[in-house]
C-alpha positions in Angstrom: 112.3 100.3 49.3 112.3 96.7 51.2 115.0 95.6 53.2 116.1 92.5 53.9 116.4 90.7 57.4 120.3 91.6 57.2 119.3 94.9 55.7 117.5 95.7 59.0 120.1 94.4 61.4 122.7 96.3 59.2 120.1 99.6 59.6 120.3 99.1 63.1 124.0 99.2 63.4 123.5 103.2 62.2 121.8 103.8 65.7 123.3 104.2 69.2 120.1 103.3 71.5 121.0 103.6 75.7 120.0 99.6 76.3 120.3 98.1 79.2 119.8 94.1 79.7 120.7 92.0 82.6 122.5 94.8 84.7 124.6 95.2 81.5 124.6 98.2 78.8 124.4 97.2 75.1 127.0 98.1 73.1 125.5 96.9 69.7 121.9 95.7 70.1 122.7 93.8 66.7 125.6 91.7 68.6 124.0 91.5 72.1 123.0 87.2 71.9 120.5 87.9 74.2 118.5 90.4 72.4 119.2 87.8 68.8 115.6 85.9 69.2 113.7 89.1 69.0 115.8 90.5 66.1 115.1 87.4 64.6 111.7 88.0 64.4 111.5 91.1 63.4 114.2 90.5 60.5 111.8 87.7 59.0 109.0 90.0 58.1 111.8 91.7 56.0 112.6 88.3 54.5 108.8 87.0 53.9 107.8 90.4 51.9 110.3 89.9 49.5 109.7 86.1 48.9 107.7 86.4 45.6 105.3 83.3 46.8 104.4 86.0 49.7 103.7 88.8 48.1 100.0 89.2 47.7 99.8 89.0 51.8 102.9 90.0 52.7 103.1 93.4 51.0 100.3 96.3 50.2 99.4 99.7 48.9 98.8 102.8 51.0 96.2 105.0 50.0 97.2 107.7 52.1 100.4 108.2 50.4 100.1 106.8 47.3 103.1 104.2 48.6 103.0 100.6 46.8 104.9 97.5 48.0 104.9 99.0 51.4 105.5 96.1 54.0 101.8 94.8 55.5 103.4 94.9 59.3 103.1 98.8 58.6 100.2 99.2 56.1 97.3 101.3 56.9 94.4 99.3 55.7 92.1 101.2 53.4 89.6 98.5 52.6 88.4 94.8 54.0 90.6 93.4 51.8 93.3 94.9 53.4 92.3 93.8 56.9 92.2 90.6 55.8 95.3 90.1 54.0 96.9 91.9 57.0 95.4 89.1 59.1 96.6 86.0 57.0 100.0 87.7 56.7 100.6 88.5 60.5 99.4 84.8 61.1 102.1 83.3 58.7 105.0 85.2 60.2 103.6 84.1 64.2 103.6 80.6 62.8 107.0 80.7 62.6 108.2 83.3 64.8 105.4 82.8 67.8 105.3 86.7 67.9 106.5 89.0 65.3 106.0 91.9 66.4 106.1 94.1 63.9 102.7 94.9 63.4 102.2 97.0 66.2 104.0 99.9 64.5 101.4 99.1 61.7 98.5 99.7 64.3 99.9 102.6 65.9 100.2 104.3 62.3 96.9 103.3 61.2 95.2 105.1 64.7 97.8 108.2 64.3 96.3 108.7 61.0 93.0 108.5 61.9 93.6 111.0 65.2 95.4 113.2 63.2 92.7 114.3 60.6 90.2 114.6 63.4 92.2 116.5 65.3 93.1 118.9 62.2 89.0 119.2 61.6 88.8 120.1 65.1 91.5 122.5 66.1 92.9 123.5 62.6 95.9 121.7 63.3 98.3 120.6 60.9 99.1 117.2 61.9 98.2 115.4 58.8 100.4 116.9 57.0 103.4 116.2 59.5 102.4 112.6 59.4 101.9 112.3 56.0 105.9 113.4 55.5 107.1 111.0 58.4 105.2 108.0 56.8 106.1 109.0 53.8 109.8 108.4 55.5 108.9 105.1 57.2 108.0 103.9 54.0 111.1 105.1 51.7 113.2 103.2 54.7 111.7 100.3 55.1 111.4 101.5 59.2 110.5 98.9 62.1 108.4 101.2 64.9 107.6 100.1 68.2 104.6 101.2 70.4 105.0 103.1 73.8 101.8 103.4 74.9 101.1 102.4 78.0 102.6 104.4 81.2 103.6 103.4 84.4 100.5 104.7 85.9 101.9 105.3 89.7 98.9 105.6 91.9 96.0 103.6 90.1 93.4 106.5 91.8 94.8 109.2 90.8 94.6 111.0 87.7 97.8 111.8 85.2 98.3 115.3 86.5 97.2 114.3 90.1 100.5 111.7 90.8 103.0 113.2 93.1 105.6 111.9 90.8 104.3 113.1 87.6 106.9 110.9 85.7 104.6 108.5 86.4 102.9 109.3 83.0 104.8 110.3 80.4 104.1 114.1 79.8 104.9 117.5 77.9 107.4 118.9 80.7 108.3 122.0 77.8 107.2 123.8 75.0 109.7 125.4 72.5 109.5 127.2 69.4 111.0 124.5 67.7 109.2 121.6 69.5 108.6 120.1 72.8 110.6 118.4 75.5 109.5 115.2 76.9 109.7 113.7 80.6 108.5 110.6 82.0 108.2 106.5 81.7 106.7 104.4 79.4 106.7 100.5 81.5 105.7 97.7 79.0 107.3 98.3 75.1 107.2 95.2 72.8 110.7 95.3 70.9 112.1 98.5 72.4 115.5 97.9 72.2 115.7 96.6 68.5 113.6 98.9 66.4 114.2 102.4 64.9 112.0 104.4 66.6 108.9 104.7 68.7 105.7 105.8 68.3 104.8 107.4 71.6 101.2 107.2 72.3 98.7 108.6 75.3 97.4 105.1 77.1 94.1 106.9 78.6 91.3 109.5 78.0 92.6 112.6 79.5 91.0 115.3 81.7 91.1 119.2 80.7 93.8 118.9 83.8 95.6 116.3 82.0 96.5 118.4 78.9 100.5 118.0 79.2 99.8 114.0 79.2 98.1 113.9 76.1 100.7 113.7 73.7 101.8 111.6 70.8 105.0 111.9 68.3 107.6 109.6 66.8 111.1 109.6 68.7 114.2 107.4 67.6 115.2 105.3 69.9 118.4 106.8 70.3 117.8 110.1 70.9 119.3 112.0 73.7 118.0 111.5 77.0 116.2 108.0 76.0 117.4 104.6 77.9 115.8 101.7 77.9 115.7 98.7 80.3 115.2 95.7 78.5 114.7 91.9 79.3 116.1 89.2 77.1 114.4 88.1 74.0 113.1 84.2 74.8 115.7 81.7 75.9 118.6 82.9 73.6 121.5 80.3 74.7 119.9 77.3 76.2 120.0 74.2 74.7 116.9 72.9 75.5 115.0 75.8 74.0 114.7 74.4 70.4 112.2 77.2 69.3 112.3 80.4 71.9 116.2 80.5 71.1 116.2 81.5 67.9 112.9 83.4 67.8 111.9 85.3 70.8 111.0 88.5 72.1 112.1 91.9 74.4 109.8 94.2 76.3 111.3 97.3 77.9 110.9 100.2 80.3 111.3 103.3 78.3 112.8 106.3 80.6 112.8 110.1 79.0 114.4 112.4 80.4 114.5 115.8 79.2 113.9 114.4 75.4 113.4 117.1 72.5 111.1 116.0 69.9 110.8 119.1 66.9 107.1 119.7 65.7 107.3 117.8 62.6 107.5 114.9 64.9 104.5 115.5 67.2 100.7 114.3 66.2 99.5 115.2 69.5 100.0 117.9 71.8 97.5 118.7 74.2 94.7 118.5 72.8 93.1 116.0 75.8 89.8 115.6 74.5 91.0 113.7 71.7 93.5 111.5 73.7 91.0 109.0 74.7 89.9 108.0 70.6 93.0 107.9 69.7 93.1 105.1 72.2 90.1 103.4 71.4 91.0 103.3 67.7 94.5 102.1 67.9 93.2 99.0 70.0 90.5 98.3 67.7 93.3 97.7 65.1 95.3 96.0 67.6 93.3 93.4 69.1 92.1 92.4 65.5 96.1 91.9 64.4 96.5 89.7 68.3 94.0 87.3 66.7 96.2 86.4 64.0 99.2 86.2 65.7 97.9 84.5 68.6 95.9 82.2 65.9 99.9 81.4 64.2 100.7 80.6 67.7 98.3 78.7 67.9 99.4 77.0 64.7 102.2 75.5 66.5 100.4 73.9 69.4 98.2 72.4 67.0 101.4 70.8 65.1 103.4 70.2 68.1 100.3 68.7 70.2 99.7 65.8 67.0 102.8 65.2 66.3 103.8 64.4 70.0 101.3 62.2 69.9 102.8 60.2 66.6 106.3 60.6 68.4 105.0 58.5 71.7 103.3 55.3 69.2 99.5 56.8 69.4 97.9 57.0 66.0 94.8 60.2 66.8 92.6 58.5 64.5 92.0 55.3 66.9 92.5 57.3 70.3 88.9 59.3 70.3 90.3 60.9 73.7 93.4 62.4 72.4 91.5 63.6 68.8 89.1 65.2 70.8 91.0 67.1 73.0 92.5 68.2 69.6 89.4 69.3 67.7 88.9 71.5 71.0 92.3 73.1 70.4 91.2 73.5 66.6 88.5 74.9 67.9 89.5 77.5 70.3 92.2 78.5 67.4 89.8 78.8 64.4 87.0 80.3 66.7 88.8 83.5 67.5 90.7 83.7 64.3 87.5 83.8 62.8 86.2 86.4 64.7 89.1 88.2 63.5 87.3 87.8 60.0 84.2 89.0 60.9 85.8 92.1 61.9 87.5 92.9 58.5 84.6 91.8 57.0 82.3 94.0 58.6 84.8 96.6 59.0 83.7 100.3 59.0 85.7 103.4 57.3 86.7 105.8 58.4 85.6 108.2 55.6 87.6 110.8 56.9 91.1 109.5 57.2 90.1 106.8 54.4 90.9 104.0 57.1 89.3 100.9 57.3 88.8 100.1 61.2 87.9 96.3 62.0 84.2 95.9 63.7 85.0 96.1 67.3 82.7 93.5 68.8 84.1 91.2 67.3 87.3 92.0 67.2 87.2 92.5 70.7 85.8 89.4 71.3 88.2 87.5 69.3 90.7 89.2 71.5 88.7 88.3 74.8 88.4 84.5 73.7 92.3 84.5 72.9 93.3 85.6 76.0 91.3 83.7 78.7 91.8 80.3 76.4 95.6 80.9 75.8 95.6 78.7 79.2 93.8 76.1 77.7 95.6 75.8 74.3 98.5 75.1 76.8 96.6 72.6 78.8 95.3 70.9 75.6 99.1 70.6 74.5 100.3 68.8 77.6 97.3 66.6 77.7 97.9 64.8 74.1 101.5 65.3 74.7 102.2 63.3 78.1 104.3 63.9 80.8 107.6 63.1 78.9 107.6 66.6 78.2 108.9 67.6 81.5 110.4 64.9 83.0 112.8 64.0 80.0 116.4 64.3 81.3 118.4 67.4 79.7 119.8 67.6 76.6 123.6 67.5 78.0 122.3 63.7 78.4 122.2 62.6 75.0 126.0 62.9 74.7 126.7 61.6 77.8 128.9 58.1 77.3 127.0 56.9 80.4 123.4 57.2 79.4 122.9 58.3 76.4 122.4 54.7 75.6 120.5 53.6 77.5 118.3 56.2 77.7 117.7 56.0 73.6 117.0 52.3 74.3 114.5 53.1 76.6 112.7 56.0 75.5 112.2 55.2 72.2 108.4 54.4 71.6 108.2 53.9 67.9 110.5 51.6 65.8 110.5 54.3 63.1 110.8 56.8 64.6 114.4 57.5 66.4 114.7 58.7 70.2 116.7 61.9 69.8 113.6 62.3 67.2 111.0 61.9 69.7 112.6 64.1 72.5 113.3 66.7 69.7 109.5 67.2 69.4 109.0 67.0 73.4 111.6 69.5 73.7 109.5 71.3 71.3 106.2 71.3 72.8 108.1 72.1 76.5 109.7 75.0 75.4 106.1 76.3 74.0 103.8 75.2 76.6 106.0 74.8 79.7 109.1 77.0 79.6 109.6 80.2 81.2 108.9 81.6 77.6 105.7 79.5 77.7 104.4 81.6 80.6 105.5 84.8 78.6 103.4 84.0 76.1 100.1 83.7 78.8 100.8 86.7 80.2 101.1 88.8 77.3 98.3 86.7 75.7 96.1 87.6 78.5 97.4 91.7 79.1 98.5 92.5 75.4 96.6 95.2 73.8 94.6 95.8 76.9 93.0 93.5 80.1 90.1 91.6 79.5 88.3 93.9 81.2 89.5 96.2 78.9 87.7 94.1 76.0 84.5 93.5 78.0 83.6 97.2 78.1 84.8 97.8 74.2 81.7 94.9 73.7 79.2 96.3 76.3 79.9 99.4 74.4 80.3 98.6 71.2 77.2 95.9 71.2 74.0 96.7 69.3 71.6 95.9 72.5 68.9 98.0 71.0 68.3 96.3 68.3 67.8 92.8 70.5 65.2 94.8 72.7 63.7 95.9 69.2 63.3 92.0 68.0 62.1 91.1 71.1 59.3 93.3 72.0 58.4 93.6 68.1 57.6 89.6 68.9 55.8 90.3 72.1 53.7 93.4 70.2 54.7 95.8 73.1 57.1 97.7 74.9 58.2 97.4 78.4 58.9 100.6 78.7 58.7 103.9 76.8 61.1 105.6 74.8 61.2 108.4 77.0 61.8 106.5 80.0 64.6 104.3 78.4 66.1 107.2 77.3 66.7 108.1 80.5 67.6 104.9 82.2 68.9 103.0 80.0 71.1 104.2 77.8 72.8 100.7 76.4 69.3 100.1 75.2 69.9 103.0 72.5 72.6 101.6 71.4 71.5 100.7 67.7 73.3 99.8 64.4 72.4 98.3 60.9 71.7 94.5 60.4 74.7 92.8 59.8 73.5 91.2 56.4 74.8 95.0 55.1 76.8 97.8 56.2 74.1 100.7 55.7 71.0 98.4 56.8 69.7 98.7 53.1 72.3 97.2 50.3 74.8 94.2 50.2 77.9 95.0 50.5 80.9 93.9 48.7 82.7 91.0 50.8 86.3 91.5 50.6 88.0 88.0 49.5 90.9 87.1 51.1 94.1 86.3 49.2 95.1 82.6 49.8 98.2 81.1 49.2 98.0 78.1 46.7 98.9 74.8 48.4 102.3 74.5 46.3 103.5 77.8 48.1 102.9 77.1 51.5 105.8 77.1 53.9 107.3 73.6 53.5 106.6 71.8 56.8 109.8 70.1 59.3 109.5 66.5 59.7 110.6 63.8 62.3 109.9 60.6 61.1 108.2 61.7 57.8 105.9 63.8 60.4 105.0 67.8 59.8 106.3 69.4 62.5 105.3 73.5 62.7 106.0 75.4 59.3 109.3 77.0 58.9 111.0 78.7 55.6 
């Protein structure tokens, strides 16, 4: 079954969640204005998958329960194909929500399958077939899952079951018969207070000591002993805020205390050595989705940044300074989307779990290149836009009797195109690039899914280094040192993997082709002045 965006605010309305936001608790998280811009955005991945023009990205088949028409924000991808259409689809809903969020439940599902038949082979566990019935659910009901993954930490030198407050990490405080009880903190969850449950997730590798840390299950968010603090979703309310106040999004601090969760409901329950790949795999998914929805983002600086430029009387194709500093931005966009690409393309299964998981040098890269340039995008934006976009007066000015007037006289710049037109689009491009929602978007740019430093060791590690000594002393006819000796001090050096022309080093594979949307079914553009401005429905 698909909802629709009212079906899923009307499906939240059957939940009581503990939300707190602004010192305040939430009585209805579906009638709380501040929490509207994130609902928003989740409720329009609901809408997009049942526009029929949508369909080939927007919705998918899941091979591990024979589901079809399954939402693509909670697909597991099976095939390239699949990791591409996930990408073109996540980038259509960011272009015109800036963050959809939705995906990550998608991601965490995708690396919970994946653990969960390891663990099985492992341990003789029975997790896969736990899973297997709760996606089986997720799927019937059209669910919206957020991530809580990543834990408060405490004392960054310590170990999970070294922190004198062990609530610190979130952790297995009992076992029962019929399940387990949980205790603890999970600090940074994207759309906490506005979907129906949460996948809870380990956010390390874990120590034999560790054991009650490692533990992952699905909990709704209203169940007893759950609160969450949350922050509002954008800029819900203000007026100048023509984009972040009707799409936006929460994060919140998760607290559990004392929460049962029964067995059919936990993937993960102790067994520590597994914790760690379970991390590794849902961030490979992860980072590849950021790239498309940074790359949507990204979409909207691109559209905002020209169309300033038309708004203030400069045409790009004669200023070589101004369509410069846009090809960079097209650039920076296209580059790490494309790397997002590469990593369906080359993707690897997992022949296990039948999950295809992107490459992870470059989807890590892609990642890495997103989130140190997300500064620049921003920097490109106010360059080509001017200064206008910060200085204009506020919008309770263009109805007062004593300016407005004058100020549309003034601060017009083209004949044809009207002033409460031009500072429309420099609204626009402020509340993007130079809002308090504009330095959200940096920050979670930059930390989402994991630090950069995060991403430079998933490359060192990842990265076929062997193979670049192999070319290199094949060319010089000699080795600089012996096997033997590498072996033993350099280990990176080993690191090897088939040329990327195949995926076995010895046959072409078959390259997935993306599914494109024919020109006539794009999103119809907004326009000021017969200018595009961003895509919207």
């Amino acid at each position: 079954m698909l909802l629709s965006g009212n079906g899923f605010r009307e499906s939240l309305r059957r939940s009581k969640p503990r939300v707190y936001v602004e010192g305040h608790q939430v009585e209805s998280v579906v009638d709380e204005a501040s929490l509207a811009p994130g609902i928003n955005a989740i409720a329009l991945t609901y809408d997009f998958a049942l526009r029929e023009q949508f369909k080939p990205v927007m919705r998918a088949g899941v091979a591990a329960t024979g589901a079809s028409d399954v939402n693509r924000m909670m697909a597991i991808p099976s095939t390239g194909q699949d990791l591409l259409n996930k990408l073109e689809a996540v980038r259509l809903v960011c272009q015109e929500t800036g963050c959809a969020q939705r995906y990550l439940g998608g991601d965490g599902l995708s690396a919970i399958w994946q653990s969960a038949h390891r663990v099985d082979a492992a341990h003789n566990t029975e997790y896969v077939p736990r899973l297997k019935a709760y996606l089986e659910r997720v799927y019937a009901e059209d669910l919206a899952l957020g991530v809580a993954m990543t834990d408060a930490k405490g004392e960054r030198t310590k170990r999970p079951y070294e922190q004198p407050n062990p609530d610190t990490y979130l952790h297995i405080a009992e076992r029962r018969p019929d399940g387990v009880v949980l205790s603890g903190v999970k600090a940074i969850v994207t759309g906490a207070p506005y979907v129906h449950e949460l996948l809870v997730m380990p956010c390390r590798n874990m120590s034999e000591h560790d054991q009650a840390f490692a533990v992952c299950c699905a909990v709704p968010i209203d169940a007893p002993g759950v609160t969450i603090v949350a922050r509002p979703a954008g800029r819900p309310g203000e007026k100048a805020a023509l984009f972040s106040a009707k799409y936006g999004q929460s994060t919140g601090v998760v607290i559990f205390e004392r929460v049962f969760v029964p067995w059919e409901r936990v993937f993960l329950a102790g067994e520590w050595e597994h914790a760690g790949q379970l991390v590794y795999d849902y961030t490979a998914h992860h980072r590849h989705t950021c790239i498309a929805a940074r790359a949507g983002f990204g979409d909207l600086l691109i559209g905002a940044g020209a169309l300033m430029t038309e708004a203030n009387g400069i045409d790009l194709d004669g200023a070589s300074n101004l369509r410069e500093q846009m090809v960079e931005l097209i650039k920076i966009v296209e580059g790490f989307y494309a790397c997002g690409v590469a990593a369906s393309v080359y993707c690897t299964p997992d022949a296990r779990a039948g999950v295809a998981v992107p490459e992870p040098v470059f989807a890590n890269i892609g990642k890495l290149l997103l989130a140190t340039q997300i500064y620049d995008m921003h920097r490109i934006a106010h360059h080509v836009s001017g200064g206008l976009i910060v200085t204009l007066p506020g919008p309770d000015e263009d109805h007062n009797p004593a300016t407005a007037g004058k100020l549309s006289e003034v601060l017009a710049a083209r004949s044809d195109i009207p002033y409460e037109k031009r500072i429309e689009v420099a609204r626009f491009v402020e509340d993007l690039t130079a809002s308090y929602q504009a330095g959200w978007y940096s920050v979670i740019s930059l930390h989402g899914g994991g630090s950069p430093e995060a991403m430079k060791m998933e490359i060192w590690r990842n990265y076929p280094l062997g193979n670049k000594v192999d070319l290199v002393e094949r060319l010089l006819e000699r080795g600089i040192l012996t096997d033997e000796v590498r072996d033993q001090t350099r280990k990176i050096t080993r690191n090897r993997q088939p040329g990327r022309c195949c995926d076995t080093g010895c046959q072409v594979p078959a390259v997935p082709q993306m599914t494109t949307l024919p020109q006539k079914q794009k999103i119809e553009p907004a326009t000021i002045g017969g200018r595009r401005l961003g895509a919207v429905p």
